[in-house]
N, C-alpha and C positions, 0 to 999 in steps of 0.2 A: 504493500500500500504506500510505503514512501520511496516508490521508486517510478519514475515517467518509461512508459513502453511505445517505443518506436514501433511504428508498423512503416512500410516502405514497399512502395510496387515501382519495380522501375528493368530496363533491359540494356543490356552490354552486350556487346558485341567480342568480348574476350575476358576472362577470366581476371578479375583485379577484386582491389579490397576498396568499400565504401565503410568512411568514417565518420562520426560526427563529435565537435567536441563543445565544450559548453564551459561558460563565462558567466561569474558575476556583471554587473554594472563597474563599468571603469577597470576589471580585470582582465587579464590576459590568458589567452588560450593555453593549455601544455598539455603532453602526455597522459598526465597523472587524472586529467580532467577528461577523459576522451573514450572512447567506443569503438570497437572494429569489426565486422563480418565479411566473409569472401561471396562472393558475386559473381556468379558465371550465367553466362548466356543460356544455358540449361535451365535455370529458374529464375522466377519474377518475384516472388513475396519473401518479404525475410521480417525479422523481428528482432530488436533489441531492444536492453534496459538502460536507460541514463542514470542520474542520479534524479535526487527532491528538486521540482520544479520550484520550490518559494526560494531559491540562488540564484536561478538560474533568469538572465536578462539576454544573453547572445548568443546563439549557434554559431557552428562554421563547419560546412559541411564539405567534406574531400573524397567526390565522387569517383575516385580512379587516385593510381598511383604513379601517370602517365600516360601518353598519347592514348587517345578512346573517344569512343562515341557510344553517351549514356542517356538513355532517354529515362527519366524521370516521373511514372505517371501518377501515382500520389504517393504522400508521407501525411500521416496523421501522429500527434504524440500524445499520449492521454494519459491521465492518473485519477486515482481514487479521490474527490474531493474536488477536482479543476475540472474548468472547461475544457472543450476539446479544441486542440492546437490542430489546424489543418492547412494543407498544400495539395489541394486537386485542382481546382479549376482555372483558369487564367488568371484572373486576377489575381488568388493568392501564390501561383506560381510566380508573379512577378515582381513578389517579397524576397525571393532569393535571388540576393544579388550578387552575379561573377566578381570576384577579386585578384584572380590570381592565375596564371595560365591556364585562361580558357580561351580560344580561338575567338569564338560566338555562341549562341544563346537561343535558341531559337523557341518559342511555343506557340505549338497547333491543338488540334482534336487531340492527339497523342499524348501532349504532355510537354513537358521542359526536355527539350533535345540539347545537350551539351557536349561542344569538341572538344576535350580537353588538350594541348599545344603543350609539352612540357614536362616536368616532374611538378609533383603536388599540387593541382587546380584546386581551384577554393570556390567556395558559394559562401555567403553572411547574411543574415538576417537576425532581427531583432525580432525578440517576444515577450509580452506581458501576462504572463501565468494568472490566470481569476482566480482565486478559490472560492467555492461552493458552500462548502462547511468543513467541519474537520473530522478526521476519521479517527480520533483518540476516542468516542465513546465505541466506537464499532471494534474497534483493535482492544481495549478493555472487555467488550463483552465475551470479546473470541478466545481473551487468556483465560478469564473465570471460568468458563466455561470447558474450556480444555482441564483447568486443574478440578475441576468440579469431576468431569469423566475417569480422571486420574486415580481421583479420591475415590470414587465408586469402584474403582475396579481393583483397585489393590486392595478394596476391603474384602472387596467378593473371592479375588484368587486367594489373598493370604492364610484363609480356612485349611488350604490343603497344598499349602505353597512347596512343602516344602521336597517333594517330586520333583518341582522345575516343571508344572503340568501346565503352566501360561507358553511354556515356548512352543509345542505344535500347534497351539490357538494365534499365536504369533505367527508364525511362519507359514499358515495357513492366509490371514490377510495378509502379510508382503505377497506370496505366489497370486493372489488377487489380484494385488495393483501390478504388479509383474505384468501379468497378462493383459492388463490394462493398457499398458503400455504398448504393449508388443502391439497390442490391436489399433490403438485411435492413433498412433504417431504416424508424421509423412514419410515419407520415404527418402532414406539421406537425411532426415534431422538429428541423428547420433554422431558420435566423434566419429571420424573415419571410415564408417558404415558401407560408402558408396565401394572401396576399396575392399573391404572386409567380404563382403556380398560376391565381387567380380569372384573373388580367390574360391572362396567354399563353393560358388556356381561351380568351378571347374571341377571341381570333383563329384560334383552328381552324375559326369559318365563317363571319372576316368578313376585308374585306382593308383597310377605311379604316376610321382610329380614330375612336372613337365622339366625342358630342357629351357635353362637361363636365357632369355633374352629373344623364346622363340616368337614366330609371327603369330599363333595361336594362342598367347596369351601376354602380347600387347597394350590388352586392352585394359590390365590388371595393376597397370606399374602406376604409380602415383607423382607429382609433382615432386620429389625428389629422384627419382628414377630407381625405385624400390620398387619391388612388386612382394606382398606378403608369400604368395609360392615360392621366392627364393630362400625363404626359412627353413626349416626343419619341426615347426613346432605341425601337432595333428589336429589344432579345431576345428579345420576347414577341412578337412578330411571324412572329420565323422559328422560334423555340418551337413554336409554336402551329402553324403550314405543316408541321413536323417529326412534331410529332404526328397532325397529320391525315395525310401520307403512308402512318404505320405503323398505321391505325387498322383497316386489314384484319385487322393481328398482335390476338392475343386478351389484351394484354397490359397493360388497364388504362391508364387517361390519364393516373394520375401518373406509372405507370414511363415512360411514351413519354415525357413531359413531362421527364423526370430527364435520359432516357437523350441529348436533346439536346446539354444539357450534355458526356457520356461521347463525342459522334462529335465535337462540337467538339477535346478531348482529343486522339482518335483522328487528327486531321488533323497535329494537332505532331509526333506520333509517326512520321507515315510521312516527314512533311521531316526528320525527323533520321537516319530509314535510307536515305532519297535523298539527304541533303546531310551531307558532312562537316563543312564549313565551319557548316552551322545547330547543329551538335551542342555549339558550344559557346556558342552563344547561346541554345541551351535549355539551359543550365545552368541560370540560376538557377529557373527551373521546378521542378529539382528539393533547392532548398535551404530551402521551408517549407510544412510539411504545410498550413497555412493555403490554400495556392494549390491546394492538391489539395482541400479538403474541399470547394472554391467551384465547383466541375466534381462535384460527387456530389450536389445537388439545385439545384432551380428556384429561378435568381438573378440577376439583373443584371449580376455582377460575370463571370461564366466567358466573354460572347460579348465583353465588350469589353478582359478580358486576351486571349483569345484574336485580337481583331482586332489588337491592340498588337503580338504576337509573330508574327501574320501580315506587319503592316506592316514591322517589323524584317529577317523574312527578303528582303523586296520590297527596300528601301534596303542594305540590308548582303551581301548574297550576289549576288558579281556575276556570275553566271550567268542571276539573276532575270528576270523579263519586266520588272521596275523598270528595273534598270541595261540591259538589253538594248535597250529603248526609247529610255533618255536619251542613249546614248553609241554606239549603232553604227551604221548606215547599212543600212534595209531598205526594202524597198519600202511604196511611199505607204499602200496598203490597209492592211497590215500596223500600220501608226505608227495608224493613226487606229482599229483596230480596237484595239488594245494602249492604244491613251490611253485609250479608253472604259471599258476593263475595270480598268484602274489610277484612273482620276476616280470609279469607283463604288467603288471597295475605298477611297481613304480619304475620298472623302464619309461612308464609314461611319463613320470617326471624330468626327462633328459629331454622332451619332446614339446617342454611347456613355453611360454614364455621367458624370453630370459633374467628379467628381474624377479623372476618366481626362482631362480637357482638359489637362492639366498635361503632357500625353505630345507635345501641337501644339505648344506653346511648346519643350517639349523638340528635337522635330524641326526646327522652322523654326530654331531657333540651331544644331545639327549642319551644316544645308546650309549655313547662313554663314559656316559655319568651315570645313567643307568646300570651298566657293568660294576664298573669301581662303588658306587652308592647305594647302590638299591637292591641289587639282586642276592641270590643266594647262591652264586657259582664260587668255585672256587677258582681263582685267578693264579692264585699264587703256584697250585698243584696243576694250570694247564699249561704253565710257564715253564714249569721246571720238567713236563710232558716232552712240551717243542722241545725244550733246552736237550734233553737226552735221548731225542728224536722216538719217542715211545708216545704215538699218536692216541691210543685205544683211553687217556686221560682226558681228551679233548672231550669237553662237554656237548651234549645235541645238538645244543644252541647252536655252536659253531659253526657244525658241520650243514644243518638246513638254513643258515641265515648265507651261507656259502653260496649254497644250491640256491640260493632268489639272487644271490651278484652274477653268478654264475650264467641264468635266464636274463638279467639284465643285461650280461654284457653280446650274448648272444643277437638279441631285438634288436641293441645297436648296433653290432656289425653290420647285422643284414640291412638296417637301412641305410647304413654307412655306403653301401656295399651298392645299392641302388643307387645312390645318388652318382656314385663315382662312375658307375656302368654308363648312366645320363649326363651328366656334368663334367666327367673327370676329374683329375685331382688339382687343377686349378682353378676351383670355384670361387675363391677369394677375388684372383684376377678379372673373371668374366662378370662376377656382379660390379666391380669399377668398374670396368667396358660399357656394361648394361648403362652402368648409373650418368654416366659420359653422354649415352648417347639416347637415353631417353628422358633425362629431365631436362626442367623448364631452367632457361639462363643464369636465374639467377641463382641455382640451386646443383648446378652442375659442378664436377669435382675440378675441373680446371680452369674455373672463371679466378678472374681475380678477389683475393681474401675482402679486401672492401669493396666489391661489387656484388657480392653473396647474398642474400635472404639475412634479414635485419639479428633474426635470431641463430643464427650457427655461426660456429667458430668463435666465439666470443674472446677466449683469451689469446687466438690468433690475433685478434680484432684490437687486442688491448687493454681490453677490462680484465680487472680483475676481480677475483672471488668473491670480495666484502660487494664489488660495485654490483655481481649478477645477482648477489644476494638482496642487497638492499634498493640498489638504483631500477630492478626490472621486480620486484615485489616478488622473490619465488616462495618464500618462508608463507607468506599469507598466503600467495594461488595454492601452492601447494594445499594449504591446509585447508582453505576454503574449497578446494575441488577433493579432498577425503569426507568432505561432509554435506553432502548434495550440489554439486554444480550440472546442468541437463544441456541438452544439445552441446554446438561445437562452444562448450564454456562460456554460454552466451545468458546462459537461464540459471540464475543463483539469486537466493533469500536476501535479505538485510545484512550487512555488517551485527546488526544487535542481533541477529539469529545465531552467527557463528561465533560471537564474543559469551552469548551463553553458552552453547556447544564448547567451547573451551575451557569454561571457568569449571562448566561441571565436568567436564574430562578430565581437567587437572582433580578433583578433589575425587574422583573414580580411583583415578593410577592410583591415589596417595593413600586411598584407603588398603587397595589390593597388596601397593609395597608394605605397608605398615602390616596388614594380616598375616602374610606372607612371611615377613623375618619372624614377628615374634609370636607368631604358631606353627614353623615350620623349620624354624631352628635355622641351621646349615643349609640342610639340601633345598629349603625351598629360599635360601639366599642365592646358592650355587644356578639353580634353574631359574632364577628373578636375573643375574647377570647376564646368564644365557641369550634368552630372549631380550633382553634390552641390548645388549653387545650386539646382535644378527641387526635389531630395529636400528641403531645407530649406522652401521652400516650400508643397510638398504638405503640410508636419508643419502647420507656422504655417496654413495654411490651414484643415488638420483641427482643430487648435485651436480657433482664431477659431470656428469654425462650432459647438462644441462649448459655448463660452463666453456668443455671443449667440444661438445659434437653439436647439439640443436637443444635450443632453451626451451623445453618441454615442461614446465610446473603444473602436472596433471597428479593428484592424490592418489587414481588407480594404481600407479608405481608402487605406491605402499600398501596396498593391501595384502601382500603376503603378511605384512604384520597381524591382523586381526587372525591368520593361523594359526601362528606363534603364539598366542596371549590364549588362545585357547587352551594349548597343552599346561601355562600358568592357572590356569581355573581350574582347569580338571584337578593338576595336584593339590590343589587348597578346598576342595570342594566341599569336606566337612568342615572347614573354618569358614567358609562365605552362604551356608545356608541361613542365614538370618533376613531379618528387616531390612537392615540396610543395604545388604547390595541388589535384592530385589527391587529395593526403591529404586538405586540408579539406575538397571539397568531399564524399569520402566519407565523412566523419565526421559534415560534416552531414547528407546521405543520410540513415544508418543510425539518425540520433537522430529526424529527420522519419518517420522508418517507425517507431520505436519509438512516437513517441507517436500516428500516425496507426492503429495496430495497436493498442495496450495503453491508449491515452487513449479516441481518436474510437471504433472499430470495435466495442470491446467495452465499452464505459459508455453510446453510443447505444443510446435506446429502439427497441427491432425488434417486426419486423412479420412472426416466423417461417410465418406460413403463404404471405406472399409470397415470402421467400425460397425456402420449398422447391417456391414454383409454377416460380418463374426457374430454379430448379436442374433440374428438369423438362424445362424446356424449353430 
């Protein structure tokens, strides 16, 4: 409600970014004050958020980034509270005035026709914001009101809380609005969606990845001259197999394409109604609409959280066919069928995204602390086994956690082994080649460093760490995009939304740290390091990668951490069944559905004739 929403119909004739920025009275335009979305001739409607109209006295609006011809056909800006600010018809198009290399100016029936002549063409105009009334009694009634639901409902679960019986009732409405999404959004209104889509299409009728840089999948490579099939990771693989199962249903290839995502989902859900013990390792699942937006279209990120919190249930639920394997005593067929199925489930994690690798390093230090702290093996007697080469001391464990590295490493060869058949073994080379010779100018690997894409190479460029940190805002995107940001990071809450999401995060961690040392002694000190040492890490790494390759401040990066902090709950699970961490975690709930409902749901561009097909059907 105190933020002004851009609506913009307008047509290019090539691919550029339209920005607008915004000025007090007698103040000056910058950066920091400003708005960007990408425009291509492919689409007409777009939408963004400014800031509070009651600052705001002058636009300036930067139609293109260079030489173009834009036509203009309306910009309407409105808020909750004002009138409505418009630019349709002649006359009000003839408010915005050229300033700055623009050739001419022309408007007809069509709208305001603009050549822009140059680097950065300008348009200005002056606006006097009305206000109506004010929305402080309507934003008061919506807080009561929510703490009002709040109050009702933690009184109603806490009767029999202490199951963890609210998380499949929880994860039941996220898979809701999930699917909510999946259905009313446009097509291409998700981060990189349009890319994501090309690649998993390819595999609905083929099964081995294609050859780098062929002419049959051209169409796949992105304005860097990436193409997601030159990876190794498998979303788009089983995307794509997923899609082609449903492709009898009459349902369109983006929705089957979405809807992958939604059964991935659908699979957490049912281990949390079969497993009590999972229930509170799917907690943090439900503590950032971010993790939920990433399961509502086509993306990299939903199959390799969801193999993380697969892998989790397997190691930590001793029930699992994991622990059932490593620690009990079954028949031979049995061990060696159960290796195979457990050696292909985390071979798949060599396959995932690669800021998800952070989760390997995570694991293999768990089982070492595990070994040495927690178990009942004897290490000392398998040592001095190896030491006198007298094997028959080596405990079970050893030998079947063997047999799943063993299946692991096998998966990889073989795909190794494919790609090198297709690729050869200069793949490195040919994706530079590829990257040469199909992206866009300013993004190619041998243009010159300062004629590059504003954000890559940065400490090529000059800047330094403090300046990418502080001068290009990464610490807030960053953290503002782990906690609801929708579309291409254009759809995000209030500053005051994410300043509460912080305060009660910080007093979340501080509670779990403090439970944690002095009800878990040592080892739940030892396993609190753990996990924060991997979290620290993953930040410094997204960093670095942010600083020398491309300035990316997207929070999905980090969600391998909410995996991590999982396996910290599990072990404190008898210290955290109280009031209090029920409270936060409902508190964060209810603020993650606020803004996944009132941010994501309803500020996303929709595609109403699909939804009322889905509804239909």
């Amino acid at each position: 409600m105190n933020k002004a929403l851009v609506q913009v119909e307008l047509h290019v004739d090539s691919n550029e970014i339209f920005k607008i920025y915004w000025a007090g009275e007698n103040k000056p335009f910058s950066e920091k004050r400003s708005k960007r979305i990408r425009i291509s001739p492919r689409r007409q409607s777009y939408e963004m958020y400014l800031t509070d109209l009651k600052n705001v006295k002058n636009l300036r609006i930067d139609p293109a980034t260079r030489d173009s011809k834009i036509i203009i056909k309306n910009l309407s800006i409105t808020q909750v509270g004002y009138d409505l600010i418009r630019f349709g018809n002649p006359d009000e198009l003839k408010r915005l005035v050229p300033v700055h290399n623009i050739q001419r100016a022309e408007i007809d029936q069509d709208g305001l026709t603009i050549f822009a002549k140059g680097v950065d063409p300008q348009l200005r105009v002056s606006i006097s914001p009305h206000k109506k009334y004010s929305v402080c009694a309507v934003e008061m009634a919506k807080l009561f009101a929510l703490i009002f639901f709040i109050t009702l409902f933690v009184g109603a679960v806490t009767k029999n809380i202490h199951s963890f019986n609210y998380v499949p009732y929880f994860m039941v409405m996220v898979l809701t609005l999930v699917f909510l999404m999946v259905a009313i959004s446009q097509y291409n209104s998700h981060p990189d969606e349009l890319v994501h889509i090309k690649a998993a299409d390819y595999y609905q009728d083929q099964w081995l990845p294609p050859e780098i840089c062929s002419p049959e999948i051209a169409h796949t490579y992105s304005r860097y001259g990436y193409s997601r099939l030159d990876t190794n990771e498998i979303s788009y693989f089983f995307a794509g197999k997923f899609s082609k199962l449903l492709s009898f249903l009459s349902l369109g290839e983006i929705f089957r394409l979405r809807l992958f995502a939604v059964f991935l989902f659908s699979i957490l859900l049912v281990l949390t109604i079969r497993s009590v013990e999972y229930r509170l390792i799917a907690i943090p699942l439900l503590l950032s609409p971010q993790i939920w937006y990433v399961f509502s279209y086509i993306n990299n990120d939903a199959m390799s959280l969801f193999l993380l919190f697969l892998v989790s249930y397997q190691v930590l639920i001793k029930k699992s066919l994991m622990n059932t394997y490593l620690f009990r005593e079954t028949r031979t067929w049995q061990l060696i069928i159960s290796g195979i199925m457990l050696g292909i489930l985390f071979s798949m994690l060599l396959f995932v995204k690669k800021n998800y690798y952070i989760f390997m390093v995570f694991l293999f230090s768990y089982y070492l602390f595990n070994l040495f702290y927690c178990s009942n093996i004897n290490l000392k007697s398998i040592f001095a086994g190896i030491y006198s080469f007298s094997l028959r001391n080596i405990h079970p464990f050893f030998w079947r956690m063997g047999f799943i590295l063993f299946i692991v490493g096998i998966v990889f060869c073989l795909r190794y082994s494919v790609d090198v058949y297709i690729n050869g073994f200069d793949r490195s080379k040919k994706i530079m080649e590829c990257a040469e010779k199909m992206a866009r100018p300013h993004f190619k690997p041998s243009t010159d460093i300062h004629e590059k894409y504003y954000g890559l190479a940065l400490r090529e460029k000059g800047f330094s760490l403090k300046q990418a940190f502080e001068n290009y805002n990464w610490g807030i995107k960053t953290f503002v995009s782990s906690f609801g940001v929708y579309g291409y990071t254009s759809i995000f809450s209030s500053l005051s939304h994410y300043e509460m999401i912080k305060i009660i995060g910080i007093f979340f961690i501080l509670f779990l740290i403090y439970t944690t040392i002095t009800k878990m002694g040592f080892k739940g000190l030892m396993l609190l390091c753990m996990v924060f040492a991997c979290s620290i890490l993953l930040i410094g790494l997204s960093l670095w990668h942010s600083w020398t390759v491309d300035f990316q401040a997207q929070g999905r990066y980090l969600l391998p951490i909410f995996a991590m902090f999982a396996f910290l709950l599990f072990h404190s699970q008898n210290r955290l069944d109280n009031e209090i961490f029920h409270t936060f975690v409902m508190v964060m709930f209810f603020i993650s559905l606020y803004s996944f409902i009132f941010t994501g749901l309803i500020k996303i561009p929709k595609n109403y004739s699909l939804y009322l097909a889905h509804i239909v059907f």
